[in-house]
PDB file of N, CA, C and O in Angstrom:
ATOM      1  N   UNK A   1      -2.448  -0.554   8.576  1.00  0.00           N
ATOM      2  CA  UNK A   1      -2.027   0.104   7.354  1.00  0.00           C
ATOM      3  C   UNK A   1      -0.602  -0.297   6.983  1.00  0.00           C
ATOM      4  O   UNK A   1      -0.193  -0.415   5.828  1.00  0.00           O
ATOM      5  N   UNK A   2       0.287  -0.544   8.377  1.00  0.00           N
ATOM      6  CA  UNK A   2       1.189  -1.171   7.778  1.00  0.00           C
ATOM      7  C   UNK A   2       1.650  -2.335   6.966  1.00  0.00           C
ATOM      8  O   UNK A   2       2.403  -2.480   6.003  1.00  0.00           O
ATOM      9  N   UNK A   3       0.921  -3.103   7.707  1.00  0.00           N
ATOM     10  CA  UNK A   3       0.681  -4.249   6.981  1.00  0.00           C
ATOM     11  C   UNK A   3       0.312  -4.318   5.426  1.00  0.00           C
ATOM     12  O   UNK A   3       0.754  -5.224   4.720  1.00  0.00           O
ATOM     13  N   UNK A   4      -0.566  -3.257   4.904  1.00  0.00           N
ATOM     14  CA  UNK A   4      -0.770  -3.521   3.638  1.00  0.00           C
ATOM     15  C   UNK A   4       0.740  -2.826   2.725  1.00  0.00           C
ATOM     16  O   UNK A   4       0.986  -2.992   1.530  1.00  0.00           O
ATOM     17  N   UNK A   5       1.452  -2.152   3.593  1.00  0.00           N
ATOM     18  CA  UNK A   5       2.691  -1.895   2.737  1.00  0.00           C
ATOM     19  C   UNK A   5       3.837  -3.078   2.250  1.00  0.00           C
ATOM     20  O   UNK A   5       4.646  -3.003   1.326  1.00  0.00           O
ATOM     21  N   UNK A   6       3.635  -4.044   3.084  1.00  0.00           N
ATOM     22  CA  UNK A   6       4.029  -4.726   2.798  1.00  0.00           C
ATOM     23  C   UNK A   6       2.900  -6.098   1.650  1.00  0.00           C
ATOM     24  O   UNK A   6       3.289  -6.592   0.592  1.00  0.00           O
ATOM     25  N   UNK A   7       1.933  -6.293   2.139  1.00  0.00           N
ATOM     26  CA  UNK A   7       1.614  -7.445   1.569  1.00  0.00           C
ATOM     27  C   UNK A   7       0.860  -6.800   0.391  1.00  0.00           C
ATOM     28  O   UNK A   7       0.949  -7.629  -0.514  1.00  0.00           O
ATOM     29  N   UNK A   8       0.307  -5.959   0.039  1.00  0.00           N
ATOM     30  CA  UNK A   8      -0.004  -5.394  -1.423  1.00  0.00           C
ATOM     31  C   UNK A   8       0.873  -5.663  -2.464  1.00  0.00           C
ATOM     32  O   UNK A   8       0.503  -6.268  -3.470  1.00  0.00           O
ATOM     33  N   UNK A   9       2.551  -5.069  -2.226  1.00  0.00           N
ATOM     34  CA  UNK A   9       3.282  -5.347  -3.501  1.00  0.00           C
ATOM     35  C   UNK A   9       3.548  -6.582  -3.428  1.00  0.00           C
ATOM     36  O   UNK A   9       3.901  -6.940  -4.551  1.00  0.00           O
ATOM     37  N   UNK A  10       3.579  -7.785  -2.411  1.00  0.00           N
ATOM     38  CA  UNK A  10       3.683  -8.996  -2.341  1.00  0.00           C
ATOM     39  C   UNK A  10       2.994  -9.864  -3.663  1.00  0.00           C
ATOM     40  O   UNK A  10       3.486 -10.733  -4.382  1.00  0.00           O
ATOM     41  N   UNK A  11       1.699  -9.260  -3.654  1.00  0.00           N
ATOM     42  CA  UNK A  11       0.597  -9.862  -4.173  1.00  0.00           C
ATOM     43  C   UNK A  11       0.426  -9.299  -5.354  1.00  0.00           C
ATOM     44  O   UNK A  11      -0.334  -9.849  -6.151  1.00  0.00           O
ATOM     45  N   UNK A  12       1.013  -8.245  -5.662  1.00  0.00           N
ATOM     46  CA  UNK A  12       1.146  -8.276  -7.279  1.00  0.00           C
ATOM     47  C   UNK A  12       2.427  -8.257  -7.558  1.00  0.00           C
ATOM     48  O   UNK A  12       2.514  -7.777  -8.689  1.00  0.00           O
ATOM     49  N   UNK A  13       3.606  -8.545  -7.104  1.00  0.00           N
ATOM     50  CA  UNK A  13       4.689  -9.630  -7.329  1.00  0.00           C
ATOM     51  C   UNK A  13       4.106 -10.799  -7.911  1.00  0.00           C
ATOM     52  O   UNK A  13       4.273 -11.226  -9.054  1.00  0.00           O
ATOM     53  N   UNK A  14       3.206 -11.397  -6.733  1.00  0.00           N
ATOM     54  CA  UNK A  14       3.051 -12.750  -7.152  1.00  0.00           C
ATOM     55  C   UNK A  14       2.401 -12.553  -8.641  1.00  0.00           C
ATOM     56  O   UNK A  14       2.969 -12.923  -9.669  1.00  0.00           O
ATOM     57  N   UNK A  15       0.818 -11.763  -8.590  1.00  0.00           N
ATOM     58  CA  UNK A  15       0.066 -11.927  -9.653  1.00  0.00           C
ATOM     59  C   UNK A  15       1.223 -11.740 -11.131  1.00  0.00           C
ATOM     60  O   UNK A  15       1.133 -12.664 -11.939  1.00  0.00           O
ATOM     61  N   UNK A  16       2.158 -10.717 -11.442  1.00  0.00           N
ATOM     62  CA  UNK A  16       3.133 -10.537 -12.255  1.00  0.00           C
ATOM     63  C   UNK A  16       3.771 -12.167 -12.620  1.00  0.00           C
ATOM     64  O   UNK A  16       4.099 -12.583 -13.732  1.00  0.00           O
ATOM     65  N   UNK A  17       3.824 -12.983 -11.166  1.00  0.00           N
ATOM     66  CA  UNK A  17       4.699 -13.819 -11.780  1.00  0.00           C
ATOM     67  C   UNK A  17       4.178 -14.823 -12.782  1.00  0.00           C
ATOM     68  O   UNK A  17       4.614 -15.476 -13.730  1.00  0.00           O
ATOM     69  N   UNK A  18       2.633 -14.578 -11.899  1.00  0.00           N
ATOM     70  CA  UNK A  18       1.555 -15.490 -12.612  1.00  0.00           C
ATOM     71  C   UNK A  18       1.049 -15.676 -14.273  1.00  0.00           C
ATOM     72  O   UNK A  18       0.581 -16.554 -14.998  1.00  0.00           O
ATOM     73  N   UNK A  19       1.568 -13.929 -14.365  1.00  0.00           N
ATOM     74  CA  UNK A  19       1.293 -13.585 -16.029  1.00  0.00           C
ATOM     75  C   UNK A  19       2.449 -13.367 -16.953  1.00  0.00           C
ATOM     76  O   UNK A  19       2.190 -12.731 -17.975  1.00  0.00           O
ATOM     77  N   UNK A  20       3.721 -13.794 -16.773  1.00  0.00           N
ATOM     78  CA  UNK A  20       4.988 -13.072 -16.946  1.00  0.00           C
ATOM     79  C   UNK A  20       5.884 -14.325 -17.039  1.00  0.00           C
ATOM     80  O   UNK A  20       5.709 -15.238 -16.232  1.00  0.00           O
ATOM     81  N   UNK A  21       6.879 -14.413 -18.032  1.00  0.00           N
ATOM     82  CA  UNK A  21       7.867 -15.475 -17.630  1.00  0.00           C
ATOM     83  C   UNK A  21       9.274 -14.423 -17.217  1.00  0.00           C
ATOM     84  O   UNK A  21      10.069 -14.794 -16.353  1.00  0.00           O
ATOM     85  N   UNK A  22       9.445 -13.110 -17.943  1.00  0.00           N
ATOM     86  CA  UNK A  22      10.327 -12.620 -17.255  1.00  0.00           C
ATOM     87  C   UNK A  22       9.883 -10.862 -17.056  1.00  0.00           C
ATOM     88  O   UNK A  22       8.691 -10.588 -17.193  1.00  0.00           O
ATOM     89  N   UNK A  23      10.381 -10.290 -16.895  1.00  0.00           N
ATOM     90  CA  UNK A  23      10.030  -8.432 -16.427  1.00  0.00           C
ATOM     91  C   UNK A  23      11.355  -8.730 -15.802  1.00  0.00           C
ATOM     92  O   UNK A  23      11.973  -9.539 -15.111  1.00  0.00           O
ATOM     93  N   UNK A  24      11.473  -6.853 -16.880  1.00  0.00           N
ATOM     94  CA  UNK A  24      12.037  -5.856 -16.515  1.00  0.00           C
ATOM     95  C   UNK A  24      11.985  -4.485 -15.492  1.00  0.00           C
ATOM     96  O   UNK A  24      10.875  -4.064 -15.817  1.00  0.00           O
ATOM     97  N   UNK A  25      12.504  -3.481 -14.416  1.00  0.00           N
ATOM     98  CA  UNK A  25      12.759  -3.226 -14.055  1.00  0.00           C
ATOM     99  C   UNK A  25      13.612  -2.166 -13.768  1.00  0.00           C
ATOM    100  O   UNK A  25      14.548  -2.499 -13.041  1.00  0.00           O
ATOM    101  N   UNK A  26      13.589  -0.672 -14.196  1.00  0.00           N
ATOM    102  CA  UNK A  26      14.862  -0.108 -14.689  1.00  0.00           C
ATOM    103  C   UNK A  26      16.039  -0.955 -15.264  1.00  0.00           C
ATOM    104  O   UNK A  26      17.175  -0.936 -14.791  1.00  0.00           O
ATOM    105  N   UNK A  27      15.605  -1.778 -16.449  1.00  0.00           N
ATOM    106  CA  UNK A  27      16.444  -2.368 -17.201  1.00  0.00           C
ATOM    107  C   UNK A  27      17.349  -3.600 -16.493  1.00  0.00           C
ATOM    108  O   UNK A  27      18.407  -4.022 -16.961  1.00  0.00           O
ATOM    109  N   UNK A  28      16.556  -4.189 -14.989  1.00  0.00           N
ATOM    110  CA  UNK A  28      17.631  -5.108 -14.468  1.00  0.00           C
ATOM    111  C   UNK A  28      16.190  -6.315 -14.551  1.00  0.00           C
ATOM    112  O   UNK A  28      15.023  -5.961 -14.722  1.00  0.00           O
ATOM    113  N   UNK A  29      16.561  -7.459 -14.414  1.00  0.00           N
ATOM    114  CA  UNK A  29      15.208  -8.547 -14.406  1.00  0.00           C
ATOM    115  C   UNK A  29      14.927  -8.484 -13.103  1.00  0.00           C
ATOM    116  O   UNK A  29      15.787  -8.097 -12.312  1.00  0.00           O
ATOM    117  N   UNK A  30      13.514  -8.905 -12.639  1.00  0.00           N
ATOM    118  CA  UNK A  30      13.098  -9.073 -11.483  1.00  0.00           C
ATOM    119  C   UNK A  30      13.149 -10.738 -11.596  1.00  0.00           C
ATOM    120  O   UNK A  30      13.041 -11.283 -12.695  1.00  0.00           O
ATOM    121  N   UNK A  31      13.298 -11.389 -10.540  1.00  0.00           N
ATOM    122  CA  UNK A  31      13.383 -12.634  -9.842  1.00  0.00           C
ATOM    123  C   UNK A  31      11.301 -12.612 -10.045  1.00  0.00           C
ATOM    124  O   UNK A  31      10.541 -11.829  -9.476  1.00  0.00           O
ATOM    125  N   UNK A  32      11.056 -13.329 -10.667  1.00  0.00           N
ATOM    126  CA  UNK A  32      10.124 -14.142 -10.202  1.00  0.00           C
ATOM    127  C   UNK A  32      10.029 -15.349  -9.530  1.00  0.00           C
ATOM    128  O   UNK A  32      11.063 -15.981  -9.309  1.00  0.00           O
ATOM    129  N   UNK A  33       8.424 -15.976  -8.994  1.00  0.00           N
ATOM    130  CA  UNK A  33       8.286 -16.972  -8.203  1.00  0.00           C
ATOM    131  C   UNK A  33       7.850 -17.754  -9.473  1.00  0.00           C
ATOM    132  O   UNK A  33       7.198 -17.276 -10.401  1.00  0.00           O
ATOM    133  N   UNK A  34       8.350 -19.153  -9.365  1.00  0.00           N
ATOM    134  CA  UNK A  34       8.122 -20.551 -10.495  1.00  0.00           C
ATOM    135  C   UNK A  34       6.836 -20.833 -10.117  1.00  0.00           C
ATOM    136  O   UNK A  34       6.069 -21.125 -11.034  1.00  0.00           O
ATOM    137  N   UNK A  35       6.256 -20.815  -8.615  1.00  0.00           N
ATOM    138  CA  UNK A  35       5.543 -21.135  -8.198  1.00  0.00           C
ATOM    139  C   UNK A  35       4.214 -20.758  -8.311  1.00  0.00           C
ATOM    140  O   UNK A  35       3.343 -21.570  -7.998  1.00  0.00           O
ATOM    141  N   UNK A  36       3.934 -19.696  -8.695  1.00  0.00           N
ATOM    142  CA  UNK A  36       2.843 -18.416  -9.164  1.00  0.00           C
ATOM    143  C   UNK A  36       2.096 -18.910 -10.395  1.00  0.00           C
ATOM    144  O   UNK A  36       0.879 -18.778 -10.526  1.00  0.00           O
ATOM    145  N   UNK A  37       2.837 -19.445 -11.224  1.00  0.00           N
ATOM    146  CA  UNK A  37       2.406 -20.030 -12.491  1.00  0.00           C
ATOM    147  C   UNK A  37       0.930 -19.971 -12.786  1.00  0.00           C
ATOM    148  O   UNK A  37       0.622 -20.614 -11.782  1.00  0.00           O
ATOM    149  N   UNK A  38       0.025 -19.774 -13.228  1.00  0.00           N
ATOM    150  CA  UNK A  38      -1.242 -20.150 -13.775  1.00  0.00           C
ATOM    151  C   UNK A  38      -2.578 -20.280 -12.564  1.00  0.00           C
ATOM    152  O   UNK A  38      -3.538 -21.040 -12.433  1.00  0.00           O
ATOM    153  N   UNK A  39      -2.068 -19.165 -11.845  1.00  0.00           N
ATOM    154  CA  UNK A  39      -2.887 -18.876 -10.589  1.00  0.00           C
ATOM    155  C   UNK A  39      -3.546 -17.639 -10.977  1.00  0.00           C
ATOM    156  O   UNK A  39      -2.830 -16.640 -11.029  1.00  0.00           O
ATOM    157  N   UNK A  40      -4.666 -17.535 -11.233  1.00  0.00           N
ATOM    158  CA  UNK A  40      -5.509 -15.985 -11.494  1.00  0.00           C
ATOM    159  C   UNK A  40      -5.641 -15.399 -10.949  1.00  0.00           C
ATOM    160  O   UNK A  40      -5.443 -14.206 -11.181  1.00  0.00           O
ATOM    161  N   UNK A  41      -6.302 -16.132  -9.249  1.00  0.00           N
ATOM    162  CA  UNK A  41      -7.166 -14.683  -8.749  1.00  0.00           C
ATOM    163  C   UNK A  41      -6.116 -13.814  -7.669  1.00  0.00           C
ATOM    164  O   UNK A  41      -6.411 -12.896  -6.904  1.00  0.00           O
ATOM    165  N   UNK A  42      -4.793 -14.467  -7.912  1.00  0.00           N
ATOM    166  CA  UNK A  42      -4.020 -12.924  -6.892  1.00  0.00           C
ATOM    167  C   UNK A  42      -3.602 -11.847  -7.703  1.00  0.00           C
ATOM    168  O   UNK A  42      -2.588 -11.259  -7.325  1.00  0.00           O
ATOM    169  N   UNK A  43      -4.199 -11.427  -8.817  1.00  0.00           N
ATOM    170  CA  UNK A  43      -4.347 -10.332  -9.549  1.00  0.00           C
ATOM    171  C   UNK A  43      -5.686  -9.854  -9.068  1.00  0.00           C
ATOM    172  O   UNK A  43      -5.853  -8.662  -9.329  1.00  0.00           O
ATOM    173  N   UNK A  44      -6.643 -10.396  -8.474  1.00  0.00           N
ATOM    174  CA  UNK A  44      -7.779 -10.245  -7.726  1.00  0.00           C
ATOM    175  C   UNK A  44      -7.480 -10.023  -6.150  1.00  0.00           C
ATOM    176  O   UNK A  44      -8.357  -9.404  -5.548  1.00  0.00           O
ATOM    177  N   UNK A  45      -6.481 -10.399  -5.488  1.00  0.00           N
ATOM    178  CA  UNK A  45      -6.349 -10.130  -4.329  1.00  0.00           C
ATOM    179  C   UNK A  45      -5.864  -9.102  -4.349  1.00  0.00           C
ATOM    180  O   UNK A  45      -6.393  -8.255  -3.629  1.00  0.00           O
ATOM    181  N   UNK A  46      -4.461  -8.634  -5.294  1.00  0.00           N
ATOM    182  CA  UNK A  46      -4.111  -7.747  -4.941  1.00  0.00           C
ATOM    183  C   UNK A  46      -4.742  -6.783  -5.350  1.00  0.00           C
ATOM    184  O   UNK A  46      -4.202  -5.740  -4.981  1.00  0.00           O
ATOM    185  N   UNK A  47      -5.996  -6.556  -6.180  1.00  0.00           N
ATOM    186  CA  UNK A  47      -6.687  -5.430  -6.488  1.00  0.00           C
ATOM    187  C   UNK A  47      -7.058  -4.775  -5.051  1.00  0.00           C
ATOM    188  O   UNK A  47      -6.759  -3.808  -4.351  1.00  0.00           O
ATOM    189  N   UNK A  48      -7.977  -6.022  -5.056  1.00  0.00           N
ATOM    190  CA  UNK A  48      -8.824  -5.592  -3.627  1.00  0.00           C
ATOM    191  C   UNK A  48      -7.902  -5.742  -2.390  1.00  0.00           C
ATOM    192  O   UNK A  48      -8.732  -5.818  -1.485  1.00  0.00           O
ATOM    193  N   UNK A  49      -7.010  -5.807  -1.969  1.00  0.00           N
ATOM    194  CA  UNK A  49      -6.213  -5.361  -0.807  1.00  0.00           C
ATOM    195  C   UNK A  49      -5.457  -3.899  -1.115  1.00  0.00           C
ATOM    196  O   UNK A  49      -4.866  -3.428  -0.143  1.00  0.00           O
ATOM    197  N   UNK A  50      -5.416  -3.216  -2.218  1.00  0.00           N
ATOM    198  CA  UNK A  50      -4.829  -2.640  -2.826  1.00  0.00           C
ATOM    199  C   UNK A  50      -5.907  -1.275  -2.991  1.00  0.00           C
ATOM    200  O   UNK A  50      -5.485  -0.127  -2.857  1.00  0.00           O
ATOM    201  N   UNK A  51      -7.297  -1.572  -3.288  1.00  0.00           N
ATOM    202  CA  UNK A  51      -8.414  -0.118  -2.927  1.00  0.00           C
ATOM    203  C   UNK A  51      -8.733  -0.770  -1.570  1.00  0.00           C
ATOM    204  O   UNK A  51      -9.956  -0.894  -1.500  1.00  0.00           O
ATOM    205  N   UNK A  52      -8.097  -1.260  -0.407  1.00  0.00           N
ATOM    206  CA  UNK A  52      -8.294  -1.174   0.643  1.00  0.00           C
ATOM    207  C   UNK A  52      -7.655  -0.818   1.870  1.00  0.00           C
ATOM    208  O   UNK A  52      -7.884  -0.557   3.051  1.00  0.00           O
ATOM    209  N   UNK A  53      -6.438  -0.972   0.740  1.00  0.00           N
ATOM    210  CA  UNK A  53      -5.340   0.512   1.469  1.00  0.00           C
ATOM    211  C   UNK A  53      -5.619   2.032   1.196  1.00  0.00           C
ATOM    212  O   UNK A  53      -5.787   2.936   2.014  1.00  0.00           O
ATOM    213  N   UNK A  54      -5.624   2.081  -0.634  1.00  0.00           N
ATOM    214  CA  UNK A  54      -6.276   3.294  -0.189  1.00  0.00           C
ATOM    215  C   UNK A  54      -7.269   3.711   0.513  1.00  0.00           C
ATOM    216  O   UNK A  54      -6.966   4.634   1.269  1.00  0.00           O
ATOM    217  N   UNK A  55      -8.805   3.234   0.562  1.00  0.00           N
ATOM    218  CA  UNK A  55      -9.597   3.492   1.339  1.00  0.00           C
ATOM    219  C   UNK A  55      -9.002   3.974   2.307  1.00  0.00           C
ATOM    220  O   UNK A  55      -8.797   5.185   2.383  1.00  0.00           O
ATOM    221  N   UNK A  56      -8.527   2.929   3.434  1.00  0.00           N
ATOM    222  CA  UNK A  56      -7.987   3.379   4.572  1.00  0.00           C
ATOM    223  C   UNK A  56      -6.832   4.498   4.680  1.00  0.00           C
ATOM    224  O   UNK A  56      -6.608   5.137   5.709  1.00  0.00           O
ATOM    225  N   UNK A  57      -6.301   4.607   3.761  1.00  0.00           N
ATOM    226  CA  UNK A  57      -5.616   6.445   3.708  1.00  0.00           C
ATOM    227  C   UNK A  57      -6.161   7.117   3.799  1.00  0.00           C
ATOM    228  O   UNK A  57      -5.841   8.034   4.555  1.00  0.00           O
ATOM    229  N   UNK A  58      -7.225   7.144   3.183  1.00  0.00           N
ATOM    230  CA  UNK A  58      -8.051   8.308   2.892  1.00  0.00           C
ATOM    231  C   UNK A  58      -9.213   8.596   4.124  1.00  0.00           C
ATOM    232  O   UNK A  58      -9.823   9.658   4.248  1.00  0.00           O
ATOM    233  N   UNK A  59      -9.355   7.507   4.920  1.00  0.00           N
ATOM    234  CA  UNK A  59     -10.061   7.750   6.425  1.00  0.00           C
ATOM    235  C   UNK A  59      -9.215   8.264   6.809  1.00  0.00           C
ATOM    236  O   UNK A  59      -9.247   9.430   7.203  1.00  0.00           O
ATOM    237  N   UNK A  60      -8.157   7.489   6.799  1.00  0.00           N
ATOM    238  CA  UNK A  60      -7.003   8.310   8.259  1.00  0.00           C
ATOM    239  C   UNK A  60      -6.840   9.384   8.097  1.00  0.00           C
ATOM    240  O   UNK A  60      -6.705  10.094   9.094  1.00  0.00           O
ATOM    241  N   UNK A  61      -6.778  10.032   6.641  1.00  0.00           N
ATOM    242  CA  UNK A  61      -6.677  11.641   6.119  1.00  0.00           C
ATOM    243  C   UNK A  61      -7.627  12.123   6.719  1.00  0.00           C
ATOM    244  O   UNK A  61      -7.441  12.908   7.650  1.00  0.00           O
ATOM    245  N   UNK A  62      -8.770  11.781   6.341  1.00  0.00           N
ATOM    246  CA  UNK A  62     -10.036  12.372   7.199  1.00  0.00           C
ATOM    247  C   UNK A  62     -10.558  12.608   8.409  1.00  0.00           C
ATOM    248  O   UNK A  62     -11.273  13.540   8.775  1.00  0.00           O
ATOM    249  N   UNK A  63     -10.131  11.661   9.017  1.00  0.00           N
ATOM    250  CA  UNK A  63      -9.775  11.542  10.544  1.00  0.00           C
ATOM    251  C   UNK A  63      -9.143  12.963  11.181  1.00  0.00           C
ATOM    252  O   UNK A  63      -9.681  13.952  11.679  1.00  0.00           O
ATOM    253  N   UNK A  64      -7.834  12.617  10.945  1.00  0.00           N
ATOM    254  CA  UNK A  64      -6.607  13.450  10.986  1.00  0.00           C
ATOM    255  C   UNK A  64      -7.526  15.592  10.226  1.00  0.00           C
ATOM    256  O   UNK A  64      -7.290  16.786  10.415  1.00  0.00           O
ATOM    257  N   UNK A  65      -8.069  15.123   9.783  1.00  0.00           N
ATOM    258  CA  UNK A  65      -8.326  16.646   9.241  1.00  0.00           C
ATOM    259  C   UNK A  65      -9.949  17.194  10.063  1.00  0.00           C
ATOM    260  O   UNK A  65     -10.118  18.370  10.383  1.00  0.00           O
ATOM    261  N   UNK A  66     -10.872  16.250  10.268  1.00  0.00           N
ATOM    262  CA  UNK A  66     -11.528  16.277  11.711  1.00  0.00           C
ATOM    263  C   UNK A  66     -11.425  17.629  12.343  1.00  0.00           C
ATOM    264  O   UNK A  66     -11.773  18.806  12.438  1.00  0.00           O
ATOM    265  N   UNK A  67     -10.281  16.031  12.915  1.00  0.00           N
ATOM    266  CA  UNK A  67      -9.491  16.537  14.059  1.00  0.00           C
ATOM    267  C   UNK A  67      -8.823  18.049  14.420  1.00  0.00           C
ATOM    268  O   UNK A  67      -9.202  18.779  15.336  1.00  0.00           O
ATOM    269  N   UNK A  68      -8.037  18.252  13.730  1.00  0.00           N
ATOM    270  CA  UNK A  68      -7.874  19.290  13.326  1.00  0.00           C
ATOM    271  C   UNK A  68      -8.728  20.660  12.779  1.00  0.00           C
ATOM    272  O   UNK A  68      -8.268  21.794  12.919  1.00  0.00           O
ATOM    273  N   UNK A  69      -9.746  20.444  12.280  1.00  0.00           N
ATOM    274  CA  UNK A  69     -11.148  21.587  11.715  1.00  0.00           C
ATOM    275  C   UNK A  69     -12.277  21.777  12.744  1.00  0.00           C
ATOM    276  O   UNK A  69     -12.778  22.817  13.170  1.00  0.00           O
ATOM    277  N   UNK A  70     -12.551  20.439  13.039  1.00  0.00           N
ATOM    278  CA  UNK A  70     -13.933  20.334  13.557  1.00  0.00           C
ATOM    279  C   UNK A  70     -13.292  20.574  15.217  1.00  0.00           C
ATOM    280  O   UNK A  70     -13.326  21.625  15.856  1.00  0.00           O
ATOM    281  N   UNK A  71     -12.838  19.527  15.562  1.00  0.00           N
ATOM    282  CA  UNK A  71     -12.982  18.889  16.955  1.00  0.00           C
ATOM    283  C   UNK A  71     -11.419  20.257  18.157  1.00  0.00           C
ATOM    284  O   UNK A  71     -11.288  20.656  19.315  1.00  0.00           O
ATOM    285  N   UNK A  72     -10.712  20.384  16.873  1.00  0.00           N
ATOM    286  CA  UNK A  72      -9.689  21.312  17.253  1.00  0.00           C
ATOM    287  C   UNK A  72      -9.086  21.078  18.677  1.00  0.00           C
ATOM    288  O   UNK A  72      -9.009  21.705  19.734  1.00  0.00           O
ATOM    289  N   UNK A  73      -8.730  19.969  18.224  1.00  0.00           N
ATOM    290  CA  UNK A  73      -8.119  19.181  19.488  1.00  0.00           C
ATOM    291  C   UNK A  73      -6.385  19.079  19.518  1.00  0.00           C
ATOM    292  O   UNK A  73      -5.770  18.698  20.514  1.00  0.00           O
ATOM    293  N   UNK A  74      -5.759  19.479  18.277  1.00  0.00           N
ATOM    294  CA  UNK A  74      -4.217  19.812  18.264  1.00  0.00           C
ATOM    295  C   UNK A  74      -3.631  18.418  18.070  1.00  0.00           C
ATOM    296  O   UNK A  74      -2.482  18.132  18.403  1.00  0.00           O
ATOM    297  N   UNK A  75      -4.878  17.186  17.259  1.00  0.00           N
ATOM    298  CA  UNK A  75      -3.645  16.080  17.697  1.00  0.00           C
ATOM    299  C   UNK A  75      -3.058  16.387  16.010  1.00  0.00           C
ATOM    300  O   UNK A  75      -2.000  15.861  15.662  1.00  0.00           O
ATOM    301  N   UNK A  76      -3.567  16.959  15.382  1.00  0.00           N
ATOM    302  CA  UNK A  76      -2.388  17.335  13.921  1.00  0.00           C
ATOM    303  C   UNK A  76      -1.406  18.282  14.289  1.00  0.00           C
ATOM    304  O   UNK A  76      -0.351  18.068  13.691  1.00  0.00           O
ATOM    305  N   UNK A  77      -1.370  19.168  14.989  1.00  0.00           N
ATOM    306  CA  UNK A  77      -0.081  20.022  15.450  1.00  0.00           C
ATOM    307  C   UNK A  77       0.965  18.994  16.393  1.00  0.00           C
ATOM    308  O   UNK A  77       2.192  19.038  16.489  1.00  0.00           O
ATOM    309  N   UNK A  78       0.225  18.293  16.878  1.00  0.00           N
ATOM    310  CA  UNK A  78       1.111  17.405  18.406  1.00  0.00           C
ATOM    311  C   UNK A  78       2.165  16.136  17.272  1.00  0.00           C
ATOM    312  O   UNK A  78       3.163  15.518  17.643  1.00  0.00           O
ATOM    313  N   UNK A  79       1.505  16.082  15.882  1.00  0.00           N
ATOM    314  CA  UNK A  79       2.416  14.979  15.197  1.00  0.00           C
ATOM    315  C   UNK A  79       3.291  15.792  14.180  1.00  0.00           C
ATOM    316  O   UNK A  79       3.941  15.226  13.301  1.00  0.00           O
ATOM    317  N   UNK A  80       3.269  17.197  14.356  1.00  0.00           N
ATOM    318  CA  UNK A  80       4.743  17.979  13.708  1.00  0.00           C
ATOM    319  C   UNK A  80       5.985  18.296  14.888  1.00  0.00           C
ATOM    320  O   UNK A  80       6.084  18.266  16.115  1.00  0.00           O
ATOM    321  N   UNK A  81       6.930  18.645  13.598  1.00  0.00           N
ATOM    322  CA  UNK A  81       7.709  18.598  14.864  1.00  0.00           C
ATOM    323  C   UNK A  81       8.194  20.021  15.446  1.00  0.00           C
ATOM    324  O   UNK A  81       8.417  21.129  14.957  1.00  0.00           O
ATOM    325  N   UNK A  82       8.229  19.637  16.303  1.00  0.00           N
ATOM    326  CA  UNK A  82       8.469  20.947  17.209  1.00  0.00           C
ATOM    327  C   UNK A  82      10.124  21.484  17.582  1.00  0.00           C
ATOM    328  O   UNK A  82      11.052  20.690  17.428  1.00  0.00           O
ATOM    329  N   UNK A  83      10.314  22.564  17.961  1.00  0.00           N
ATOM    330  CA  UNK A  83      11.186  23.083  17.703  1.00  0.00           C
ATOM    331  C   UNK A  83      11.666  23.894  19.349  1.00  0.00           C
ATOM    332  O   UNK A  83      11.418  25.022  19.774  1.00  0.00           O
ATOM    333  N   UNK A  84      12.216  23.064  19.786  1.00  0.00           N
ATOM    334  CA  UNK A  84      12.973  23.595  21.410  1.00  0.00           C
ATOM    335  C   UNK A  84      13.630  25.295  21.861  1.00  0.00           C
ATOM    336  O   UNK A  84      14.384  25.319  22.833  1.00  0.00           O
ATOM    337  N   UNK A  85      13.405  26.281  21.338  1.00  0.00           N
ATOM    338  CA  UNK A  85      13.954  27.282  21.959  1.00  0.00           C
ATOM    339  C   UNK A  85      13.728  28.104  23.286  1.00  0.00           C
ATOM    340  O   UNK A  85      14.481  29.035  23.571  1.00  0.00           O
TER     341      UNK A  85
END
């Protein structure tokens, strides 16, 4: 999952650069890649890497809530934080 935090906005960086000669940014330009030019389908990659992060949020949510309802095993209490007195 980490991984897609990083390479998702990668890939629609790129696709942007692909469709874009310049973008804005809270009013500052973003640096595009020259290189991106007239390449289509990483507006296609990054779709689909992009509902495949969410997907996978939404297991791990599910997982994680399981866990917690069904199986009542404490591993959602064991990842708050706790408090030493």
């Amino acid at each position: 999952m980490y991984l897609c935090l990083f390479v998702v906005p990668l890939f629609g960086w790129l696709a942007l650069s692909s469709l874009t000669d310049s973008f804005q940014l809270f009013n500052k330009d973003v640096p595009l890649f020259s290189l991106a030019q007239n390449v289509d389908y990483l507006g296609n990659i990054h779709k689909l890497l992009g509902n495949l992060f969410i997907s996978l949020v939404g297991l791990h949510a599910c997982a994680a809530l399981l866990h917690h309802f069904i199986l009542k095993d404490n591993v959602l209490k064991s990842m708050l934080f706790h408090r030493n007195n």
